[in-house]
N, C-alpha and C positions, 0 to 999 in steps of 0.2 A: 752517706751516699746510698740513695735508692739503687736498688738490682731491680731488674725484671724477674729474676727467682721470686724472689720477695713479694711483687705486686703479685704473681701469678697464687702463689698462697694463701695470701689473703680471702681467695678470692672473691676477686673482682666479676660483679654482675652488672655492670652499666659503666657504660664511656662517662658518665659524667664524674665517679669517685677518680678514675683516672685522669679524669680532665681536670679536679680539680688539686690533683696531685700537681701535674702538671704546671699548675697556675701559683702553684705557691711559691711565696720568695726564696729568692736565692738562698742558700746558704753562707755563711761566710765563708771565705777562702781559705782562710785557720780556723781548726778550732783545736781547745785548750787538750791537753795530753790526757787520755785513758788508758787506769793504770791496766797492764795486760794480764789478763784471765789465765787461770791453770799454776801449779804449781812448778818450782822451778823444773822439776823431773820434765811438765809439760812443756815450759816455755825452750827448755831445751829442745824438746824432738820439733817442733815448730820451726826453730833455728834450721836443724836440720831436713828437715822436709822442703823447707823454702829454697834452702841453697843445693838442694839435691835437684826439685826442679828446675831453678834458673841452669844450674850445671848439664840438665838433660835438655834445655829448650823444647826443638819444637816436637821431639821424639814423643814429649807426653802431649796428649791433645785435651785430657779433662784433668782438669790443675786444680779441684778443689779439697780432693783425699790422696795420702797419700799413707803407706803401710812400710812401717821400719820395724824389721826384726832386730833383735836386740840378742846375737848367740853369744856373745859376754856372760850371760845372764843363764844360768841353771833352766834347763827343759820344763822342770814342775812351776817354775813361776810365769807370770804372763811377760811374755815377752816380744810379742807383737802389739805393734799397736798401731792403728787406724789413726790417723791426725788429720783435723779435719779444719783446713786453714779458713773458711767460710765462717764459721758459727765457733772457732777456738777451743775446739772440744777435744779428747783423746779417750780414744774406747782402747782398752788392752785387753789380750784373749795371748791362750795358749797355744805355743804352736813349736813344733819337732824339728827337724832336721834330718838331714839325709844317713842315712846307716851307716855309710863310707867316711860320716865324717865321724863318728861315735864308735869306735871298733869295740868297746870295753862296754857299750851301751849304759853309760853309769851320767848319762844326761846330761854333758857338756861335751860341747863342741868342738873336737882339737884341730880338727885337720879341712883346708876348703881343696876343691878341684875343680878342676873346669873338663875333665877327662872323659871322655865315654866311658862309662860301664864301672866307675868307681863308686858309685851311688851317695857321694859327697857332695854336700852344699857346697858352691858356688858364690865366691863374696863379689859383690857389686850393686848396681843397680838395675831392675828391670822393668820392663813393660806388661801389663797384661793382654795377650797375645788375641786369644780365642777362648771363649768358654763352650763347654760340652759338660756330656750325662755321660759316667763312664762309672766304672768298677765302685767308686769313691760316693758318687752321686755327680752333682754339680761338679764342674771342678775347671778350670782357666789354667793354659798352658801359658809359660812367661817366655818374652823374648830377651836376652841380656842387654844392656847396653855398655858393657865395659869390656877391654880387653882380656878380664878375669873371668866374664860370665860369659863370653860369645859365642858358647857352642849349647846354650841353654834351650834353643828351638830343636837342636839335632840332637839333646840329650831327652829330650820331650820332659824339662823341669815341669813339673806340677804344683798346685796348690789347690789341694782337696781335703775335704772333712773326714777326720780321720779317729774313732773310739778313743785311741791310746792316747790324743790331746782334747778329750773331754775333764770339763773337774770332776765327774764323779770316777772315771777313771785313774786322775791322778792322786785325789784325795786316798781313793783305797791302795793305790801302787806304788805312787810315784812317779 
């Protein structure tokens, strides 16, 4: 299935390569099964990306990426990851958690809240809110969409660039 993303990449310098996009035959109505991209680790977060959107409908408005943090998963390993349902791809990066949920600070995640002022991650699902330049640099405030994260706008949850989840930081620390 042609995108318009796709033609716009290309690009296209003349109505006639479009025109004769266009003019080409149909496709067949089946076609034969492609086996799917990415390792199983991948094809799982994919599973989960997909039914996390259909489960959020129309609350996400761009459906192509979608970012699952993985707090199962030890602080020093990548445990975000960017899923990128368009091209099948998964970029993983390292990424923290709130103080409140880490009291012992020894890199795993015990405890979620939804509470002001516990400085505890929040399990759910969210939106990205608004981006801004703040203390961090860049950084996008998220809105919750679950009963478990819905005080994520009045808690002003963040997701900003942060030293202590860089790898050269973690390689020397931890």
């Amino acid at each position: 299935m042609m995108k318009r993303r796709d033609l716009l990449k290309t690009g296209l310098k003349t109505g006639l390569i479009a025109g004769a996009a266009l003019a080409a035959p149909a496709l067949p109505a089946t076609l034969a099964a492609q086996p799917i991209r990415g390792s199983a680790r991948d094809r799982k977060l994919f599973d989960i990306a997909q039914r996390q959107l259909n489960r959020a409908g129309a609350a996400i408005w761009k459906r192509d990426i979608v970012g699952i943090a993985d707090f199962g998963v030890h602080s020093a390993q990548r445990r975000f990851h960017f899923v990128n349902l368009d091209r099948q791809e998964v970029q993983s990066y390292h990424v923290s958690h709130g103080t409140g949920s880490d009291p012992e600070h020894d890199g795993w995640l015990n405890d979620y809240s939804n509470v002001e002022g516990s400085n505890a991650t929040s399990r759910g699902a969210y939106v990205t809110w608004e981006w801004y330049v703040g203390r961090y640099g860049t950084s996008v405030r998220l809105g919750g969409l679950d009963p478990t994260n819905d005080a994520a706008l009045r808690r002003y949850i963040v997701m900003h660039r942060a030293k202590y989840a860089e790898p050269s930081h973690i390689d020397r620390w931890g």
